[in-house]
DRENDO-1510 file (C-alpha; in Angstrom, 1 decimal, always signed):
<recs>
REC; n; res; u; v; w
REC; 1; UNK; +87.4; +100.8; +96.9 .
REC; 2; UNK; +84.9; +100.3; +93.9 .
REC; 3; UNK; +84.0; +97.2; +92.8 .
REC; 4; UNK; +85.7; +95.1; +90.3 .
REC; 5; UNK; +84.1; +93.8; +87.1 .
REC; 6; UNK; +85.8; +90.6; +86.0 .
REC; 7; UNK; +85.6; +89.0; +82.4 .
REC; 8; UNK; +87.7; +86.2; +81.0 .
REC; 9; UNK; +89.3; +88.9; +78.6 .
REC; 10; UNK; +89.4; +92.6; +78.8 .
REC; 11; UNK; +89.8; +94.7; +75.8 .
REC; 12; UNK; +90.9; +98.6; +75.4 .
REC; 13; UNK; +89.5; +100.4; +72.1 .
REC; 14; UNK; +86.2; +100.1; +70.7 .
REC; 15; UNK; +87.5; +100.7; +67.0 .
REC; 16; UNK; +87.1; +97.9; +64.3 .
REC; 17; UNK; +89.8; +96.1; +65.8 .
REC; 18; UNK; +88.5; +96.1; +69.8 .
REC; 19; UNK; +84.9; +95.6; +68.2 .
REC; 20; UNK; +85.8; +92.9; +66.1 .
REC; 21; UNK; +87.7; +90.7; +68.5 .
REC; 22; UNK; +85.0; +91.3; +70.9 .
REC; 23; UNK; +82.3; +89.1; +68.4 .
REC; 24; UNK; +84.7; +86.6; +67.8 .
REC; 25; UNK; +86.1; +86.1; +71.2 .
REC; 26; UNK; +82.6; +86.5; +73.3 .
REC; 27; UNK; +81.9; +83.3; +71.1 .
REC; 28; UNK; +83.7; +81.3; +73.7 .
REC; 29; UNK; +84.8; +83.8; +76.6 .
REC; 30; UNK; +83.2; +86.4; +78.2 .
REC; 31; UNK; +84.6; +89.9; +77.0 .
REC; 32; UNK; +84.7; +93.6; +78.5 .
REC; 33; UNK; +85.2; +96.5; +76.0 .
REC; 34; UNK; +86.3; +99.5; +77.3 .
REC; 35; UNK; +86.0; +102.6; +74.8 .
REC; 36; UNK; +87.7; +105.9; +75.5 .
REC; 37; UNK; +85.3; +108.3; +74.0 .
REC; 38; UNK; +81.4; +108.5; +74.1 .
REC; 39; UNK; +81.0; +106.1; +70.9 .
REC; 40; UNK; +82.9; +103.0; +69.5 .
REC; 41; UNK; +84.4; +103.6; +66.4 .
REC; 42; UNK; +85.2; +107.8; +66.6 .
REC; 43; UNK; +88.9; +108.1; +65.8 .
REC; 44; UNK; +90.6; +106.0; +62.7 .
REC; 45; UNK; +87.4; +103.5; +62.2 .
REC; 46; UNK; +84.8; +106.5; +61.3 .
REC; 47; UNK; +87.8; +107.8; +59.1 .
REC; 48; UNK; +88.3; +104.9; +57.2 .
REC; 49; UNK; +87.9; +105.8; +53.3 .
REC; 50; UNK; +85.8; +102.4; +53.3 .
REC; 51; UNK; +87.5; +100.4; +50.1 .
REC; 52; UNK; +87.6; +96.7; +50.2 .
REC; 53; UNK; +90.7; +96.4; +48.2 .
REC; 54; UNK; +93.0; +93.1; +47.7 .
REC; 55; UNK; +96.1; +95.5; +46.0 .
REC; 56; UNK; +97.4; +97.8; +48.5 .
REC; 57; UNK; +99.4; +97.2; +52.0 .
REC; 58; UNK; +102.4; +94.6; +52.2 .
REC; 59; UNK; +101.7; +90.8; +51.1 .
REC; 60; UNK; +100.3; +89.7; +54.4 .
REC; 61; UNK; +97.8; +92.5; +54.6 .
REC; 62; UNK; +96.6; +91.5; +50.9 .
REC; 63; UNK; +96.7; +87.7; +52.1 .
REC; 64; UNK; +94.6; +89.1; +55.2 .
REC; 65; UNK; +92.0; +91.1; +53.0 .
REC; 66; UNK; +91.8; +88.1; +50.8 .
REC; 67; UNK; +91.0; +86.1; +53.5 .
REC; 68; UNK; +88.5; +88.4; +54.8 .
REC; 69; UNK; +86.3; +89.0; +51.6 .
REC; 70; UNK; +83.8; +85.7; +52.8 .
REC; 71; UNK; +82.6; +87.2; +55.7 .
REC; 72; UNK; +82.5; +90.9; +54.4 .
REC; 73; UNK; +80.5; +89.3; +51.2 .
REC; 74; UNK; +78.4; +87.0; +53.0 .
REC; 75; UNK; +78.0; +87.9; +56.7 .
REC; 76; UNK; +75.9; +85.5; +59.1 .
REC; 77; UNK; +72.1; +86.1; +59.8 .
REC; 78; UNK; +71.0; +88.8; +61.6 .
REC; 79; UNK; +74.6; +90.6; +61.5 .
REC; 80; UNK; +73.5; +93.6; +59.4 .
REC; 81; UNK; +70.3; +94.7; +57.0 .
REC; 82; UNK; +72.0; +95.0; +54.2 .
REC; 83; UNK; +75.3; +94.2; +52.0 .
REC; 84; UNK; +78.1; +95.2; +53.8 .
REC; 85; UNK; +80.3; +95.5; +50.0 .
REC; 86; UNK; +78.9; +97.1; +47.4 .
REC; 87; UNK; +81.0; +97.6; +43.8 .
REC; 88; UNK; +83.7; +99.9; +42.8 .
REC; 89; UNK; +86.6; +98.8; +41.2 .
REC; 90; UNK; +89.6; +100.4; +41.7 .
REC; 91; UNK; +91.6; +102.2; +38.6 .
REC; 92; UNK; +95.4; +102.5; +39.4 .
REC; 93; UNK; +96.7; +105.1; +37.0 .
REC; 94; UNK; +100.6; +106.3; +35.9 .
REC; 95; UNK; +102.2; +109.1; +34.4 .
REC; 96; UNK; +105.1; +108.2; +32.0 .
REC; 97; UNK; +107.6; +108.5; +34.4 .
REC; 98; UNK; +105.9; +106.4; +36.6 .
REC; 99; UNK; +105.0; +103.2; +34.1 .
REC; 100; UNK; +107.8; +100.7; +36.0 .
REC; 101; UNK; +106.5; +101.3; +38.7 .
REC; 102; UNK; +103.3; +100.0; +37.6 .
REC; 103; UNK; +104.7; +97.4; +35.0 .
REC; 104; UNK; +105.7; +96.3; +38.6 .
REC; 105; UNK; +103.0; +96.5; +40.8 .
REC; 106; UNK; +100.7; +94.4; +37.8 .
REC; 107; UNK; +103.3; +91.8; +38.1 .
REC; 108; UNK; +102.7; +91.8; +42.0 .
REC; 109; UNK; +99.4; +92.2; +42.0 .
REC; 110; UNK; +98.5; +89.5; +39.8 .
REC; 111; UNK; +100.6; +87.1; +42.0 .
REC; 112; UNK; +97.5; +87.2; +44.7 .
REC; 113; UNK; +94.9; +89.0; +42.3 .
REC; 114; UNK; +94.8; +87.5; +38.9 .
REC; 115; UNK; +91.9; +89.6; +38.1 .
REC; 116; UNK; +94.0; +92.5; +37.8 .
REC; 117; UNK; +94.4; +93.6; +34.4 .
REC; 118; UNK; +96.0; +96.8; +32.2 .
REC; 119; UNK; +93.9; +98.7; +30.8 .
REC; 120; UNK; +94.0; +101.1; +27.6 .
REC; 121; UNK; +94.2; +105.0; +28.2 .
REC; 122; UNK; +90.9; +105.1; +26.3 .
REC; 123; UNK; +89.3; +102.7; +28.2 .
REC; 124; UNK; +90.7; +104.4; +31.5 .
REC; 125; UNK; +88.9; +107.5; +30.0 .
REC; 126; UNK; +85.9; +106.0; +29.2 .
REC; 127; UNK; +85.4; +104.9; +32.9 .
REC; 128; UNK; +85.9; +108.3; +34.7 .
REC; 129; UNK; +85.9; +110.3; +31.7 .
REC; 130; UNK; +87.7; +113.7; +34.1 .
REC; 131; UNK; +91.3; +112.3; +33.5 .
REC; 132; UNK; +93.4; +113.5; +31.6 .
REC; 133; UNK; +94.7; +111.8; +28.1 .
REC; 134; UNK; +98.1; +113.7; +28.2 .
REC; 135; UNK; +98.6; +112.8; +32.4 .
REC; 136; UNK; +97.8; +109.1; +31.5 .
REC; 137; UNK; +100.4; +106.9; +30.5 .
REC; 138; UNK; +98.8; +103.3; +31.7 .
REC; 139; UNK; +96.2; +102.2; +34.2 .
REC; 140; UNK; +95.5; +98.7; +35.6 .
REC; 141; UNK; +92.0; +98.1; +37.0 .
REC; 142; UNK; +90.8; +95.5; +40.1 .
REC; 143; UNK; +87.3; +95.2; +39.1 .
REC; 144; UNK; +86.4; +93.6; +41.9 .
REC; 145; UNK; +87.5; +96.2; +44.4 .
REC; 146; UNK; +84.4; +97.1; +46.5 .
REC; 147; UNK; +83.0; +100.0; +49.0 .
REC; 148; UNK; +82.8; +98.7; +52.3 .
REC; 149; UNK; +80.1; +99.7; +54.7 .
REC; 150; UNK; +82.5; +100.7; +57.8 .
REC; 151; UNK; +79.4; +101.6; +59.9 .
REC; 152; UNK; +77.3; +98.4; +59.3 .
REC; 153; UNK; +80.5; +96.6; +59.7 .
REC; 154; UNK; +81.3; +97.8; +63.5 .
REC; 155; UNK; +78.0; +98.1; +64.3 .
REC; 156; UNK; +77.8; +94.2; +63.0 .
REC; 157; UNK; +80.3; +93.3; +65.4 .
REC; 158; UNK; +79.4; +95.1; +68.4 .
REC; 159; UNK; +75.9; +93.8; +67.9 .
REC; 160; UNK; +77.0; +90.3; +67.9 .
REC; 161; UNK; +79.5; +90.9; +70.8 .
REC; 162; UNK; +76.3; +91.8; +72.9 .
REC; 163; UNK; +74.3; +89.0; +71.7 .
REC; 164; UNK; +76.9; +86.8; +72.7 .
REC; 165; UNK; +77.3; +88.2; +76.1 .
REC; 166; UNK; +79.8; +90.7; +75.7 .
REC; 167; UNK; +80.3; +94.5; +78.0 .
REC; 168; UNK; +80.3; +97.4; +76.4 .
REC; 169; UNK; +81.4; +100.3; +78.5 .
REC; 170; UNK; +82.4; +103.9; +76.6 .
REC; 171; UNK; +83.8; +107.1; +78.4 .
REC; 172; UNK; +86.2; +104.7; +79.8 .
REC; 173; UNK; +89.5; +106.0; +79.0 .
REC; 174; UNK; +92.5; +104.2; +80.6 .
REC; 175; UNK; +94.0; +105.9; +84.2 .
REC; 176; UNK; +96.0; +103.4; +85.6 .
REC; 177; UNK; +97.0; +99.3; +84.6 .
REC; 178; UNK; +98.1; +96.9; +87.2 .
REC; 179; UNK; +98.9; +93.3; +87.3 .
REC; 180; UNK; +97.9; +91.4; +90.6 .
REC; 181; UNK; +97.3; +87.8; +91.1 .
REC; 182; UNK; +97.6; +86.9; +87.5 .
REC; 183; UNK; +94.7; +89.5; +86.6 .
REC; 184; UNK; +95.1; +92.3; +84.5 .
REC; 185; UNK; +93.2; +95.4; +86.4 .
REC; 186; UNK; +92.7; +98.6; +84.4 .
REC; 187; UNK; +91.1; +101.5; +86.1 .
REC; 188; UNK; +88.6; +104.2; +84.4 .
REC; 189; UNK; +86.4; +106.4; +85.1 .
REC; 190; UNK; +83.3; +103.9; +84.2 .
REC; 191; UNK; +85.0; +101.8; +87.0 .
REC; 192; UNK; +87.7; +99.4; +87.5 .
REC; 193; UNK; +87.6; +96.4; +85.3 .
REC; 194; UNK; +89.5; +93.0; +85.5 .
REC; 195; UNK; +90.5; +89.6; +83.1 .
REC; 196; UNK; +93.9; +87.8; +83.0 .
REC; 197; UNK; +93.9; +88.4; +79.1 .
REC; 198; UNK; +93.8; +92.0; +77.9 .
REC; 199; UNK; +94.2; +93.0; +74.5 .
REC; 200; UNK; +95.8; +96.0; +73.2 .
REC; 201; UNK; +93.7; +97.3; +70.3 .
REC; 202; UNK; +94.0; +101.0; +71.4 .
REC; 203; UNK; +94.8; +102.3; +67.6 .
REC; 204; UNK; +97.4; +105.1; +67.8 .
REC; 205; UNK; +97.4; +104.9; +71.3 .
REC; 206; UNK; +98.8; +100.8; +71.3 .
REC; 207; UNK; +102.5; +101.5; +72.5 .
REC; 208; UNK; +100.9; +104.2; +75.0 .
REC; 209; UNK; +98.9; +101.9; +76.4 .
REC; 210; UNK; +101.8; +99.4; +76.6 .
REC; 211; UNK; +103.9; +101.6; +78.4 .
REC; 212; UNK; +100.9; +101.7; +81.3 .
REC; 213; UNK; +101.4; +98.4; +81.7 .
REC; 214; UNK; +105.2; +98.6; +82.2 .
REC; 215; UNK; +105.8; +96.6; +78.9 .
REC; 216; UNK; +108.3; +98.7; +76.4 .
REC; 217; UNK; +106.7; +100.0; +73.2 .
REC; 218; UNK; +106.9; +98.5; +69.9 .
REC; 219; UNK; +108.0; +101.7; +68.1 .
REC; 220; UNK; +104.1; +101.8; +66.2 .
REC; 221; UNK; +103.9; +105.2; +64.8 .
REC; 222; UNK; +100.8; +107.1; +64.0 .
REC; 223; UNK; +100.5; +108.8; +60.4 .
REC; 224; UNK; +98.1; +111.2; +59.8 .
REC; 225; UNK; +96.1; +111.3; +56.6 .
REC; 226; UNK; +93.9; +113.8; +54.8 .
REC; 227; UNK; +91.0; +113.7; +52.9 .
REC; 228; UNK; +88.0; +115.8; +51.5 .
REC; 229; UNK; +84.6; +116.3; +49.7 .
REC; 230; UNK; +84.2; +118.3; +46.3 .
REC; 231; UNK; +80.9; +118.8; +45.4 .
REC; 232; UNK; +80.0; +115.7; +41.9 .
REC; 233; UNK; +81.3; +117.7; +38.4 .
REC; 234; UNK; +78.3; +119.3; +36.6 .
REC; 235; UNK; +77.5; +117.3; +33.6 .
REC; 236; UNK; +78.7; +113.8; +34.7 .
REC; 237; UNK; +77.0; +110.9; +36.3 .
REC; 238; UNK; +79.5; +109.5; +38.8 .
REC; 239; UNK; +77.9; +107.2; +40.2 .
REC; 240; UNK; +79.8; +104.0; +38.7 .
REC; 241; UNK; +83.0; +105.7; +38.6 .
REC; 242; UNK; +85.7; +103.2; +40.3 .
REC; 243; UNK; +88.2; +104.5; +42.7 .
REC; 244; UNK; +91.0; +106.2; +41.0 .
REC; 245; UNK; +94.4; +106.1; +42.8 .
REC; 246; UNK; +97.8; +107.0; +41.6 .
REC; 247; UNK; +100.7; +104.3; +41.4 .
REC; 248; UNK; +103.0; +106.6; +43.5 .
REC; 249; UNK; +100.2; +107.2; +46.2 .
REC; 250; UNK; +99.9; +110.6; +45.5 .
REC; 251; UNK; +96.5; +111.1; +45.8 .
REC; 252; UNK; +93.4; +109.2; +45.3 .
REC; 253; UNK; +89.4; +110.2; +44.4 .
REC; 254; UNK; +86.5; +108.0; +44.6 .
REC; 255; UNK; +83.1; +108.3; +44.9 .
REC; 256; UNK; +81.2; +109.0; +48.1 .
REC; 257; UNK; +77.8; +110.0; +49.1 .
REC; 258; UNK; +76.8; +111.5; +45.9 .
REC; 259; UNK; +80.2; +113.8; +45.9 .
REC; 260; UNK; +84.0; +113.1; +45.4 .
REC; 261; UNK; +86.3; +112.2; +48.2 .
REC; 262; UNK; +90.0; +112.9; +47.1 .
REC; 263; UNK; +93.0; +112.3; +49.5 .
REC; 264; UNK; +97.0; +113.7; +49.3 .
REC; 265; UNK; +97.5; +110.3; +50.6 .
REC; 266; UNK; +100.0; +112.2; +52.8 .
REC; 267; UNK; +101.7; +109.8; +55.6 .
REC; 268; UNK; +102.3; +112.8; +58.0 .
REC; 269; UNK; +104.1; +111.3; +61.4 .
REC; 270; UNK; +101.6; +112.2; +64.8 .
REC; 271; UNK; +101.2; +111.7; +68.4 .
REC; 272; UNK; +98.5; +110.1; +69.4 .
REC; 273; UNK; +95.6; +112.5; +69.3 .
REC; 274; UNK; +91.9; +113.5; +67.5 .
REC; 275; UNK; +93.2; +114.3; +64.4 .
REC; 276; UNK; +92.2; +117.2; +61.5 .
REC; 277; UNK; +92.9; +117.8; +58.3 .
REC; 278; UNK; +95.2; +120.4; +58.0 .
REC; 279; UNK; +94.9; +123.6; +55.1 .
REC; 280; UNK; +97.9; +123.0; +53.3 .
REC; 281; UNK; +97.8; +118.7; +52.8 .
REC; 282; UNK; +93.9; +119.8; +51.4 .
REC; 283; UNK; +95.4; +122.5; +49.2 .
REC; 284; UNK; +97.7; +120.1; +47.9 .
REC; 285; UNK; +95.4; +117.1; +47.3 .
REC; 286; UNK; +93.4; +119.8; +45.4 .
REC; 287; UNK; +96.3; +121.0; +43.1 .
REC; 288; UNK; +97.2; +117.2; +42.1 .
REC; 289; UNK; +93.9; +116.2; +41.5 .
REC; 290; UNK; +93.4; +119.3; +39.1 .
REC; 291; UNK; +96.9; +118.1; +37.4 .
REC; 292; UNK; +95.4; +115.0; +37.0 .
REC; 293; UNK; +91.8; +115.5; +35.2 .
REC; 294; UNK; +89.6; +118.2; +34.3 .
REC; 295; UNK; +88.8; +119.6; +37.6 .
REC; 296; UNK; +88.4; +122.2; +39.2 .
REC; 297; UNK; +88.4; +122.6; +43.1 .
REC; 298; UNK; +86.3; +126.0; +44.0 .
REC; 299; UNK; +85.1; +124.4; +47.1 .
REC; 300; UNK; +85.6; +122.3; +49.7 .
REC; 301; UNK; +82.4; +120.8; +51.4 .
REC; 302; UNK; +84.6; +119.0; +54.1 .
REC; 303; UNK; +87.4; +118.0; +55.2 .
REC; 304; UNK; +89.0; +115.8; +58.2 .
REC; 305; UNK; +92.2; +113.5; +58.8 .
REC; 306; UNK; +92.3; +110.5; +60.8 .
REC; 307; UNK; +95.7; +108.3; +61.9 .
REC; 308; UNK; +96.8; +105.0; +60.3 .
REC; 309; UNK; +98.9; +103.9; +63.3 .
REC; 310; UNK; +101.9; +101.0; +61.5 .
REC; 311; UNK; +104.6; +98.9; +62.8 .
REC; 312; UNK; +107.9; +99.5; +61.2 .
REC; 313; UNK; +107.4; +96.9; +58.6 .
REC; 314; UNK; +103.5; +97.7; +57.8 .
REC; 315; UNK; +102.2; +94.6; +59.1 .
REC; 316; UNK; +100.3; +94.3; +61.6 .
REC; 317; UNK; +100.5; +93.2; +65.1 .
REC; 318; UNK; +98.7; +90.4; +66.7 .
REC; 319; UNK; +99.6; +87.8; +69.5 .
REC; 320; UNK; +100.9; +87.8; +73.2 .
REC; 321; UNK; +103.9; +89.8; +74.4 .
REC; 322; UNK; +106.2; +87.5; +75.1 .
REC; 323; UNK; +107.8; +90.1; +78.3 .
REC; 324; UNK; +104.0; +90.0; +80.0 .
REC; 325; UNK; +101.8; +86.9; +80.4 .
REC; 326; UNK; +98.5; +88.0; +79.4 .
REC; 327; UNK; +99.1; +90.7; +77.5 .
REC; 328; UNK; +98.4; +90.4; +73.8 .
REC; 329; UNK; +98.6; +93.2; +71.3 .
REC; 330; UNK; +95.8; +93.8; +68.3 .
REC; 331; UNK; +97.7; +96.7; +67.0 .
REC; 332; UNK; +99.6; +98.7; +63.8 .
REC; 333; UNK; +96.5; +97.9; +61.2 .
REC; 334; UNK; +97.8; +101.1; +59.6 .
REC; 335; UNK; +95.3; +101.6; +57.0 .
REC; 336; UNK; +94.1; +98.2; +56.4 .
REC; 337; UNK; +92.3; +97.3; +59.7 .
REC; 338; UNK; +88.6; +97.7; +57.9 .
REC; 339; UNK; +89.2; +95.1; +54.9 .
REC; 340; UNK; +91.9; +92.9; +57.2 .
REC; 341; UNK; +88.8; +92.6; +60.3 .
REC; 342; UNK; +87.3; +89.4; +59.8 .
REC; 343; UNK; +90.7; +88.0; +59.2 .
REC; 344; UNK; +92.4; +89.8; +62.3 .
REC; 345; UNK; +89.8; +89.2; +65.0 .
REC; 346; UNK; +89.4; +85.1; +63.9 .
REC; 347; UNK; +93.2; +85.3; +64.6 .
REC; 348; UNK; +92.8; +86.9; +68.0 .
REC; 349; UNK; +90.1; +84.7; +69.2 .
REC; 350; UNK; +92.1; +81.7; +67.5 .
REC; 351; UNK; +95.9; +82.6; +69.5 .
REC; 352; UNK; +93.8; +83.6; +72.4 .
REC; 353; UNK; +91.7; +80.4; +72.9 .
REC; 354; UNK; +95.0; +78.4; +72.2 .
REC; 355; UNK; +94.2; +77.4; +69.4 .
REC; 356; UNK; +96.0; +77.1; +65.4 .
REC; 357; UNK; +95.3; +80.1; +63.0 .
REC; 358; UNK; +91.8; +79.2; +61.2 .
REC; 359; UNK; +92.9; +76.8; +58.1 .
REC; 360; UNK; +91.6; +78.8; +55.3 .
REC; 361; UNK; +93.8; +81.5; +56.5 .
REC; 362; UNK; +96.9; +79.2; +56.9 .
REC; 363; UNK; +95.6; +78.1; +53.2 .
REC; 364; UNK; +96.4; +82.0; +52.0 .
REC; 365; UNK; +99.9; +81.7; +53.8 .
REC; 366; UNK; +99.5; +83.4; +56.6 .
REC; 367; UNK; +101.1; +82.4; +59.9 .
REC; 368; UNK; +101.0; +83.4; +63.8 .
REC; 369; UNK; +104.5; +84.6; +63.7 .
REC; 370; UNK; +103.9; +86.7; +60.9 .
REC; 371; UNK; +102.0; +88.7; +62.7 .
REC; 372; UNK; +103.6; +88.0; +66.3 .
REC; 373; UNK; +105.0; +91.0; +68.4 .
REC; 374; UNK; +108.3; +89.0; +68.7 .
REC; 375; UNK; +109.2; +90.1; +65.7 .
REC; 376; UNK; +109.7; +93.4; +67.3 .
REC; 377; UNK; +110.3; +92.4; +71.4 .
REC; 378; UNK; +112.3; +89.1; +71.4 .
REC; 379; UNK; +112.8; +90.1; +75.2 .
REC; 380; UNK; +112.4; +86.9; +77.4 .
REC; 381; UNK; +109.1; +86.6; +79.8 .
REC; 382; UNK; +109.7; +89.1; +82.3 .
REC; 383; UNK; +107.6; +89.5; +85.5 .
REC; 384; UNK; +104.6; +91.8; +85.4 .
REC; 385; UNK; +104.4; +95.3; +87.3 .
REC; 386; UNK; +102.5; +95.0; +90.1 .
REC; 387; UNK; +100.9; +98.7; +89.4 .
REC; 388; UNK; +101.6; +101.2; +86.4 .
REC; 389; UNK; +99.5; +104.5; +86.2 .
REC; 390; UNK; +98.9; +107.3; +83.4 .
REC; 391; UNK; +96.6; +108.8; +81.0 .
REC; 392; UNK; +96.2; +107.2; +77.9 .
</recs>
């Protein structure tokens, strides 16, 4: 039988969730990372449209990505070369028929955000000058929305989780979970790996992983999301143009890498998989975005999906199971897990260390059973399975 590697916690997925639980918790434990595919960060975290924004996702999330903004604005030392936010703003526009809806979501915003503010139709115009006067019947702007580095962000994390001590081991894709004498044991093909704490931050594949371990799923459902490049319009310097995103989440365009990104926003229910964008979700993020401004699309210079995995009430999931000792879920980010990391992996580390949620977090509101997975599985502690095997 192959030798056992053992760690004080064990964690499955190498997305920003996995990698950022990793650097905080190798701070005081020592941490294994097991990564299905060849690279950390290949499925929802290299998908990510990278905006730091404090308006979108239910009021925890904001509270989250409020209290995240300090480290993604000032990161420690050594963590990356350069700023991992850069600005953007974010432009929230509304058809007529749409204008309580955003009458409402100003009032909502401004609640957390008070540097939220309407805008006039000419200034909206002024500032990506493409729309169009007659689709435009109001616009709020979040000036301080930002562009988040995703890659200098994981790579921050996994750097640190190394420094500190941490295991990284890819190609390691989950065969079989088993519980014996109080140990977690999860067998891969990079070996068989051990900790009495192991944390679910498998993305879409959270409530399959679960389900290896003989603990019922939460119901967290992947939705699949589309988005694509346009080549920049001829004539117009984008550079500063803020993200533009429709009240009803019906599409969205920002700027990215010297071309426009623009997404259907579509919310399209998945399994678990490596997603791709599919031709008619592209078509119709074209055909709204040319309903919206001036352009034209004549050509798509790529396009690609990736899955925002939520739980039923778009919060996310952090804490132990209460049915399994040991086992703690890091799971349903949905599309928030980039801005909501800092925030998400202090929390881990906190709950898993025993200890109280950080104060400036409990400052913003937030709490452990907010975010607990008893809120889904009030199930009492049940005993663990001594073995449970599958694919995940």
């Amino acid at each position: 039988m192959s030798e056992v590697a053992h760690a004080d916690v064990v964690i499955l997925g190498g997305g920003i969730a996995g990698a950022g639980a990793a650097y905080e918790i190798a701070k005081t434990r020592s941490v294994i990372l097991l990564e299905r595919e060849s690279v950390c960060g290949y499925h929802a975290t290299g998908r990510s449209a990278a905006s730091f924004t404090e308006n979108y996702g239910t009021g925890l999330v904001r509270r989250l990505a409020l209290g995240s903004r300090p480290f993604l604005a000032s990161p420690p030392a050594g963590f990356c070369e350069h700023p991992l936010l850069s600005p953007r703003g974010m432009l929230t526009i509304a058809r007529a028929d749409q204008m309580e809806r955003l009458d409402a979501e100003l009032a909502r915003a401004r609640l957390l955000v008070p540097s939220i503010v309407p805008v006039s139709i000419d200034d909206a115009l002024a500032r990506v000058p493409v729309l169009r006067r007659d689709y435009l019947a109001g616009a709020i702007l979040e000036p301080h929305s930002m562009d988040i580095d995703v890659d200098a962000l994981q790579n921050g994390f996994l750097r640190g989780a190394r420094a500190a001590g941490a295991r990284i081991v890819t190609r390691a894709q989950v065969r079989g979970i088993a519980c014996r004498n109080g140990e977690w044991q999860v067998e891969t093909p990079a070996g068989l790996f051990a900790a009495p704490v192991m944390v679910d931050a498998a993305g879409a594949w959270a409530d399959e992983v679960a389900q290896m371990a003989g603990i019922a799923p939460l119901g967290l459902q992947p939705l699949r999301r589309t988005a694509f490049n346009i080549p920049a319009p001829v004539g117009h310097s984008i550079a500063h143009w803020p993200l533009v995103n429709d009240v009803g989440e019906e599409f969205y365009v920002k700027v990215a890498g010297g071309q426009l990104m623009v997404s259907p926003a579509d919310a399209t229910p998945s399994k678990p998989m490596d997603a791709w964008a599919d031709d008619m979700d592209v078509a119709i993020g074209a055909e709204r975005l040319e309903r919206a401004t001036h352009l034209t699309v004549t050509r798509v210079s790529h396009s690609w999906a990736g899955l925002r995995t939520f739980a039923a009430d778009r919060s996310p999931v952090v804490g132990f199971d209460p049915r399994a000792e040991g086992f703690f879920w890091l799971a349903g980010q949905g599309g928030y897990g980039i801005k909501t990391s800092s925030s998400l992996s202090r929390i881990a580390a906190a709950l898993i260390g025993g200890q109280d949620l950080p104060d400036d977090l409990q400052r913003l509101g937030i709490s452990a059973s907010d975010l607990s997975p008893a809120r889904f599985a009030p199930a009492p502690q049940v005993s663990s399975p001594s073995t449970t095997r599958g694919a995940a």
